[in-house]
C-alpha positions in Angstrom: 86.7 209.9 -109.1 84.3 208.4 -111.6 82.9 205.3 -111.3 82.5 204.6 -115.0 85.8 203.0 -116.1 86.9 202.9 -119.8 86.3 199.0 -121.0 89.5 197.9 -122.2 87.8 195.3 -124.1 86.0 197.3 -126.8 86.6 197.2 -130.2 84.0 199.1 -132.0 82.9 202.3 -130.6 79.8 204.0 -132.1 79.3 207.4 -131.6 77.3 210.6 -132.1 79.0 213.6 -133.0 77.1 217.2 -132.9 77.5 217.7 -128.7 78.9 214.3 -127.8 82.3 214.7 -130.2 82.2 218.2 -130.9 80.2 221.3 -130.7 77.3 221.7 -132.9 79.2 223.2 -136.4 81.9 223.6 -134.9 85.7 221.8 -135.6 86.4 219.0 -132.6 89.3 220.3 -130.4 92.8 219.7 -130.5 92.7 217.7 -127.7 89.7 215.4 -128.7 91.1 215.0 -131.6 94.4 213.9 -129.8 92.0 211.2 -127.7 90.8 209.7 -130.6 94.0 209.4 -132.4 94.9 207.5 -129.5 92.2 205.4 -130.1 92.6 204.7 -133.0 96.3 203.4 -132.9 94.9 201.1 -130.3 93.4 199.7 -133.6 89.3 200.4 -131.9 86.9 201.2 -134.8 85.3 204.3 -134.6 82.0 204.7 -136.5 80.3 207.8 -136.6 76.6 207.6 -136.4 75.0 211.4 -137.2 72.2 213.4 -138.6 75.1 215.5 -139.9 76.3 215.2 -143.2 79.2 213.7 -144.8 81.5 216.4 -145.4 80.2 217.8 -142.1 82.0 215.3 -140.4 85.1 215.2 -142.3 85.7 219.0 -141.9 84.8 218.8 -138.1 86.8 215.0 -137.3 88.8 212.8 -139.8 90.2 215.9 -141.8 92.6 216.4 -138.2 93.2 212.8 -137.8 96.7 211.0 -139.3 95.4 209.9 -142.9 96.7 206.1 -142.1 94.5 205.8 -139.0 91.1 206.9 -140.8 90.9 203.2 -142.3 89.6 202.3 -138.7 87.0 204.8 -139.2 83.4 204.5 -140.6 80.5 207.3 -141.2 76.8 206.4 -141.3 75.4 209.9 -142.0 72.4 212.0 -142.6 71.1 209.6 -139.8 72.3 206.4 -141.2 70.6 207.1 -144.8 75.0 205.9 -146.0 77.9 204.9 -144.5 81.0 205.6 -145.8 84.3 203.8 -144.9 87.7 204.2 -145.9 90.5 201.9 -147.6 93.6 200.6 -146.4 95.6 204.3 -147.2 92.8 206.0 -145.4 91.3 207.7 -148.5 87.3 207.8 -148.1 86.0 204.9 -150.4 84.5 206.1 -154.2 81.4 204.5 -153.3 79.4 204.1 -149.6 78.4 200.9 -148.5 75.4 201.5 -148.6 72.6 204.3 -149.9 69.1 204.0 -149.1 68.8 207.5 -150.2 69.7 206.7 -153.8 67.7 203.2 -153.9 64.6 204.6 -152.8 64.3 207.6 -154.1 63.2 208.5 -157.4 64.9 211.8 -159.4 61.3 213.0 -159.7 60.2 212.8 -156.0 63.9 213.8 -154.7 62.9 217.4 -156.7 59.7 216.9 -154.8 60.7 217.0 -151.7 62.8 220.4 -152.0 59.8 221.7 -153.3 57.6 220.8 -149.9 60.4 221.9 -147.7 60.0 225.2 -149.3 56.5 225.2 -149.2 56.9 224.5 -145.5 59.4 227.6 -145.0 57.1 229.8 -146.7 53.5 228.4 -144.9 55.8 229.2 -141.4 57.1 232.1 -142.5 60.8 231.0 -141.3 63.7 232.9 -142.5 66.5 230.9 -143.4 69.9 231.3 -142.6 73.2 229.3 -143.6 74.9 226.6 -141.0 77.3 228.4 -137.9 78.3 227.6 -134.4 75.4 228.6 -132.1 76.8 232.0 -130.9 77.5 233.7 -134.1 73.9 232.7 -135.5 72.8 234.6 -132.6 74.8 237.5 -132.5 74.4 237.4 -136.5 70.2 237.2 -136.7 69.4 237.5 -133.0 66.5 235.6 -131.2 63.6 235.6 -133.4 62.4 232.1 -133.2 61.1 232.2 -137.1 65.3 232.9 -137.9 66.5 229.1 -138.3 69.7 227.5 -140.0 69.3 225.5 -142.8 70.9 222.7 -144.7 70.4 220.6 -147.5 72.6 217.4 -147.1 71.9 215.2 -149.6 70.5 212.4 -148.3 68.8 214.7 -145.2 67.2 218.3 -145.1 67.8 219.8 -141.1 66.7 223.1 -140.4 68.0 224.4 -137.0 65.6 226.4 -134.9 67.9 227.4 -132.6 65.1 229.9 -130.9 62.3 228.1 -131.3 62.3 224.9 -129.4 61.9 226.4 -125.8 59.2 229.4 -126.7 57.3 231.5 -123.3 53.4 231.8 -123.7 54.7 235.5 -124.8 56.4 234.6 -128.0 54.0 231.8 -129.1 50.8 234.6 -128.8 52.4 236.6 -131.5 52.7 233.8 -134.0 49.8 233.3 -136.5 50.9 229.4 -136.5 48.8 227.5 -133.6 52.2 226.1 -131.0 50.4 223.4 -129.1 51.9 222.5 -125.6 54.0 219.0 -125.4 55.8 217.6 -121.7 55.4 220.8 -120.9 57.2 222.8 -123.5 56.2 225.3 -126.6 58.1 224.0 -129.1 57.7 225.4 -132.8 58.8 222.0 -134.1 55.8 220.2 -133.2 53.3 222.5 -135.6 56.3 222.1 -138.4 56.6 218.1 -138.2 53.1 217.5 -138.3 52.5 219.5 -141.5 55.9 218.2 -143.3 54.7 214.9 -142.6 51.0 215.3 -143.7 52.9 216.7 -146.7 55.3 214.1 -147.9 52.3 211.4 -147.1 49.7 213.3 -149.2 52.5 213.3 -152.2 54.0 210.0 -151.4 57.3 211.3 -150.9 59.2 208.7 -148.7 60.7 211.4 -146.5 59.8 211.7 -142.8 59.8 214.6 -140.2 61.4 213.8 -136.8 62.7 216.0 -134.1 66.5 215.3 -133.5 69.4 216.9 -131.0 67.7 220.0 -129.1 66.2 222.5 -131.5 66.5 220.2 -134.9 64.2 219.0 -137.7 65.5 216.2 -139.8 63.6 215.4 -142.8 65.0 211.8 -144.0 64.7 209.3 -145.5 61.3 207.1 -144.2 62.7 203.9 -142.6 65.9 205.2 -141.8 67.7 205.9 -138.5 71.3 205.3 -136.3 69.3 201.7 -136.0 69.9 201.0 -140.1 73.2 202.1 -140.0 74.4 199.8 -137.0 72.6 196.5 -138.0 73.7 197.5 -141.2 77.0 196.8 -140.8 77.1 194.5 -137.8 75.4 191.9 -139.9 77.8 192.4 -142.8 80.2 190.0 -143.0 82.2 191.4 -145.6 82.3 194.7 -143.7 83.3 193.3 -140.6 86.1 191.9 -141.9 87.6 194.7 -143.5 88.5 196.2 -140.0 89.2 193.1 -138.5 85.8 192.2 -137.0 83.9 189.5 -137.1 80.3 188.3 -135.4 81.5 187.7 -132.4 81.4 190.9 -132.0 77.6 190.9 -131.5 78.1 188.1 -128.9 79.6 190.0 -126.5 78.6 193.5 -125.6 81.6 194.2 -123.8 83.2 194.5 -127.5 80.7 197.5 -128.0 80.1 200.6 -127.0 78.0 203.2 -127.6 78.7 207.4 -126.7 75.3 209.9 -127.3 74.4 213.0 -125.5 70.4 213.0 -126.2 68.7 209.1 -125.3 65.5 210.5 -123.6 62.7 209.3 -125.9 60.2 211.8 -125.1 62.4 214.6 -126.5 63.5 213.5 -130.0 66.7 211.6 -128.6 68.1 210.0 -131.8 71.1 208.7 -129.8 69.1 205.8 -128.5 68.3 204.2 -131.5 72.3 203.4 -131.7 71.5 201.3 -127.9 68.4 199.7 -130.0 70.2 198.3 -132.4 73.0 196.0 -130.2 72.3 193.9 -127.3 70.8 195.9 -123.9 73.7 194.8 -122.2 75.7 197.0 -124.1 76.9 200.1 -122.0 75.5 203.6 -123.5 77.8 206.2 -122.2 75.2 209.7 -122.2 77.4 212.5 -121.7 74.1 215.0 -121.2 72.4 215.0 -117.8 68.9 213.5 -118.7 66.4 211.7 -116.9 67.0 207.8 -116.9 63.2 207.8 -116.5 62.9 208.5 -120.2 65.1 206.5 -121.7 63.7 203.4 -123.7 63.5 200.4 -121.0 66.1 197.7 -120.2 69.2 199.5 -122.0 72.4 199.8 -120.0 72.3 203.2 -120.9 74.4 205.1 -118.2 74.9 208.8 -116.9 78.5 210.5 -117.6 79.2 211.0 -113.8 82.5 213.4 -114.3 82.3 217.2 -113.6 81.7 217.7 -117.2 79.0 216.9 -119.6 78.7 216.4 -123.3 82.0 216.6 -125.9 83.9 218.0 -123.1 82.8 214.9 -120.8 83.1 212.4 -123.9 86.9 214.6 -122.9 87.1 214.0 -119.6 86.7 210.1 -120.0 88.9 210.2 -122.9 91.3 211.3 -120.5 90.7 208.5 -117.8 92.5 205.8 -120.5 95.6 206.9 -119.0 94.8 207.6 -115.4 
């Protein structure tokens, strides 16, 4: 038996997706997507807070969900750079509420920063590879640590290095790219992030570099995180009334809540910039086994303590609505 209960007072859920919702490019499972509908009809917003991109989420979420119940549904993606929402049929609204992506940058710079990333690729000699779920990359390009996933999302560049974030003193000896040692870890982001960020400064490109999820590399929009997208629209009036919300909402944090699977803030945990953004008394539900230790101070942010862990946890107290 678990002692975190599901708060039948909340009405606006905000949420990762990659690991917390579903597996990492892959669909969200019949029976997740079976919770949330249940959700839903209990007329709780949803918003969708994710590095992933737009259609990334549709495909993997709102695509499987009854078309009426997606106007209780909002997306800030590519980290928060947009948020999208839907209208009263659930069709995704023409325009987002929002893009900082397309106020900030100019066409010029946007061609840019394509032309750094590549730069970047080439200076690391990376080899890159389209989006998959985790085990076909693998079984497709094995477990050379220079073999990444890449994705240009619009707003957000993420390249995936799904063997590089956890490298042995073996593998980093053979590279000709200096891996320097951080909390105790070889990690062939660190070298990367540096030099994308020296990059976009020395061209005044207003992109940043951040480690996000386990083995990712975001390159967004400077300014931006799951912290825009929630103030965003929490201090939106007109927003919050077009899914029944209004400012009381901030008020009392037993109205929020907030799922993740990646808080710690030693280890690129984008998930806690979602607790940052409401009141610390809001409850932050982490469905991966962390170390509290590492997780920004004086957030109720709180350890998933059923048998199972990330979207098949998020599952498991999903399930404990009805128990």
């Amino acid at each position: 038996m678990t002692k975190i209960k599901w708060n039948n007072k909340v009405k606006l859920i905000l949420s990762d997706v990659d690991e917390t919702v579903a597996d990492v490019y892959v669909k969200a499972t019949d029976k997740m997507i079976t919770e949330l509908t249940s959700v839903l009809e209990d007329n709780i917003i949803l918003f969708f807070i994710t590095g992933q991109g737009l259609r990334g989420i549709q495909w993997r979420i709102t695509d499987n969900i009854p078309k009426p119940l997606c106007k209780y549904i909002l997306f800030g993606h590519c980290s928060g750079a947009e948020v999208w929402g839907h209208d009263q049929n659930g069709d995704l609204l023409k325009t987002p509420f929002y893009s900082i992506y397309e106020n900030t940058l100019t066409k010029f710079q946007k061609k840019s920063w394509r032309d750094l990333v590549k730069k970047i690729i080439k200076e690391f000699s990376l080899k890159i590879y389209p989006t998959m779920p985790i085990p076909q990359f693998i079984e497709n390009y094995g477990s050379d640590p220079l073999n990444i996933m890449y994705e240009d999302r619009g707003p957000q560049i993420t390249l995936e290095v799904v063997n590089g974030y956890n490298l042995s003193q073996g593998e980093i000896m053979g590279m000709h790219k200096k891996i320097p040692e951080t909390h105790s870890n070889y990690d062939l982001r660190i070298p990367i992030n540096e030099r994308a960020n020296y990059l976009f400064e020395k061209y005044n490109i207003p992109i940043t570099s951040r480690l996000a999820g386990i083995f990712a590399i975001d390159f967004a929009v400077k300014g931006v995180s799951k912290t825009t997208a929630v103030k965003h629209v929490l201090n939106d009036k007109n927003i919050l009334k077009n899914f029944g919300l209004n400012r009381d909402i901030i008020n009392n944090s037993k109205y929020i809540e907030v799922w993740g699977d990646k808080f710690s803030a030693l280890r690129g945990g984008t998930d806690r910039h979602m607790s940052e953004a409401v009141a610390k008394e809001v409850r932050s539900i982490d469905f991966r086994i962390e170390d509290p230790a590492e997780f920004p101070p004086g957030h109720n942010i709180v350890l998933w303590d059923g048998d199972k862990h990330l979207h098949e946890g998020l599952l498991e107290y999903l399930k404990s609505r009805s128990a």
